[in-house]
N, C-alpha and C positions, 0 to 999 in steps of 0.2 A: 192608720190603725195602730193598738196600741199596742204589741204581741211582749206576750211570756219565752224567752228564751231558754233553756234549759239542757244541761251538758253534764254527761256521761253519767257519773254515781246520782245528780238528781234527777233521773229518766226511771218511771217505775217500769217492770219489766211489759208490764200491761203499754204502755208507750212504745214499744222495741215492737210488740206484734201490730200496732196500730203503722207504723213505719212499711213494717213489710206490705200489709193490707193496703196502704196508699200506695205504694210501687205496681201493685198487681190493676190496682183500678186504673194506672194514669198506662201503665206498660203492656195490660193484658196479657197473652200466651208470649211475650218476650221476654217476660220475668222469664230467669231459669237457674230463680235462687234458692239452692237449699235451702230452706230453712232451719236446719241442724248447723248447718255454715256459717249462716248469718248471724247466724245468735255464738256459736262461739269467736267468732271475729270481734263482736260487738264485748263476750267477754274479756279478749286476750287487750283491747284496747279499745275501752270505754270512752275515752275524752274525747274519740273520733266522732261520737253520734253526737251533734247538737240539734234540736227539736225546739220547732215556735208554735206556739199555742196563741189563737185568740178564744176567749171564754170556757177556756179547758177543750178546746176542739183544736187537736191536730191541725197546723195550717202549712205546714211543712219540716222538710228536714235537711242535713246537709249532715254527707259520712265524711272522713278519709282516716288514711292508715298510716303510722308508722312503718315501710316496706322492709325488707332489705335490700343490699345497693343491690344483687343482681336479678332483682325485679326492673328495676331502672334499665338496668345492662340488656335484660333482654327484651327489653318494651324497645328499646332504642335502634339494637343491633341484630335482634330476630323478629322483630318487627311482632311480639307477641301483643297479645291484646291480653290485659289484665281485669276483668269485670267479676260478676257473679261468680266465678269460676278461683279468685282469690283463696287461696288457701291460708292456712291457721299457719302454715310451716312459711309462709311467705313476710310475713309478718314481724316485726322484732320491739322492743320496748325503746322509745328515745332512749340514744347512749350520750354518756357529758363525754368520752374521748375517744368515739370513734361517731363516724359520717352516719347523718340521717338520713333519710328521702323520705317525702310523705306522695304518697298516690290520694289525688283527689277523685273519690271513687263514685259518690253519688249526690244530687240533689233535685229533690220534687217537692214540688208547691202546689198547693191545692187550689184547683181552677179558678176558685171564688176569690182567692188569695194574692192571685197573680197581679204584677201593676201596683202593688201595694207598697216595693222596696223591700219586701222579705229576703228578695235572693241574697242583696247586697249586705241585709244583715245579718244574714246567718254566713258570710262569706268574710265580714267582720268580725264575727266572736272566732271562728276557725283562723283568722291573721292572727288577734288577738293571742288569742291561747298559745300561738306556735310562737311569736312575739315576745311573751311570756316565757315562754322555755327556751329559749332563745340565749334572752338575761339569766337566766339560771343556769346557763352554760352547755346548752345545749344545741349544739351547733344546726340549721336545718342548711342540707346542702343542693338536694332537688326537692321542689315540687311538681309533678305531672299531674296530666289528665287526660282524657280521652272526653273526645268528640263527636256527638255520637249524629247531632242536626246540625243545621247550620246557623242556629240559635243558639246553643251549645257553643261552636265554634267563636264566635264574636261576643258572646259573655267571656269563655277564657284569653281571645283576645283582649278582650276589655283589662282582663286582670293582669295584662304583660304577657300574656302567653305567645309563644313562636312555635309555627308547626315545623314538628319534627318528621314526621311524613302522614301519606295519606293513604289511604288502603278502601277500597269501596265507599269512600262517603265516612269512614270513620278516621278522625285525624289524631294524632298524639300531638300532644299540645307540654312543650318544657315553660314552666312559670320563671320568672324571677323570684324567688322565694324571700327578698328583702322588701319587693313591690305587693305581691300578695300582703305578708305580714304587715305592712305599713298603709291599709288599707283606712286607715282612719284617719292618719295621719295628716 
């Protein structure tokens, strides 16, 4: 399939609630995402949302965040779980002289979708772009994520991820964030 990929400023806002609306059908009453939240997160840092379109229909999306480090800090060593519950104060803009972390916070593909290689490329423009800021001198120092199935778990291992612990069935997953980025490679 031949999908439209599409990232941050070219996402109409009408696409941001179509996002939310695909997280609520795949996740049902587990969403427990503000959507006041969502949309300012989605403001404070746009390039995180990339969205695939096949024939102008939503076929998936793939979030993450610029963090700050003691998101990382306490994801790691208070064993916090970072999800819908992200804050706008959590958040910071890529700095060029001081350390990044990006949290990889979400990605849903639509049923029909699935099987297609969408994940891997919407997991490619998010290398891509981070790859890209990279060169521009923007150092990325962690990438994490959270593991929420065991599907989940062996996709981010797939991407070089090593669990950092386990907590009920949900695991913290540390990326190589030179293996991520050089996903195309």
């Amino acid at each position: 399939m031949d999908f439209m990929i599409k990232q941050g400023e070219e996402l109409p806002i009408e696409t941001f609630q179509e996002i939310l609306d695909l997280d609520k059908i795949t996740y049902g009453n587990q969403v427990i995402t503000d959507e006041g939240l969502a949309y300012r997160r989605y403001k404070m840092f746009k390039d995180g949302i990339i969205a695939a379109f096949f024939n102008n229909e939503l076929a998936g999306f793939f979030c993450f965040y610029s963090v700050k480090a003691d998101v990382y800090e306490k994801a790691v060593t208070q064993r916090v779980l970072f999800d819908d519950n992200l804050q706008t104060a959590d958040l910071k803009p890529l700095t060029l002289s001081n350390s990044n972390y990006i949290l990889l916070l979400d990605m849903n593909i639509r049923k029909k979708f699935r099987a297609e290689g969408l994940a891997r490329k919407l997991e490619q423009t998010a290398g891509n772009y981070l790859l890209q800021k990279e060169k521009e001198g923007f150092k990325i120092d962690k990438i994490f994520a959270y593991a929420y199935t065991e599907e989940g778990f062996k996709i981010l291992k797939n991407l070089g991820g090593k669990m950092v612990w386990e907590i009920d069935g949900i695991s913290l997953m540390d990326l190589q964030p030179r293996a991520f980025m050089e996903l195309t490679q």
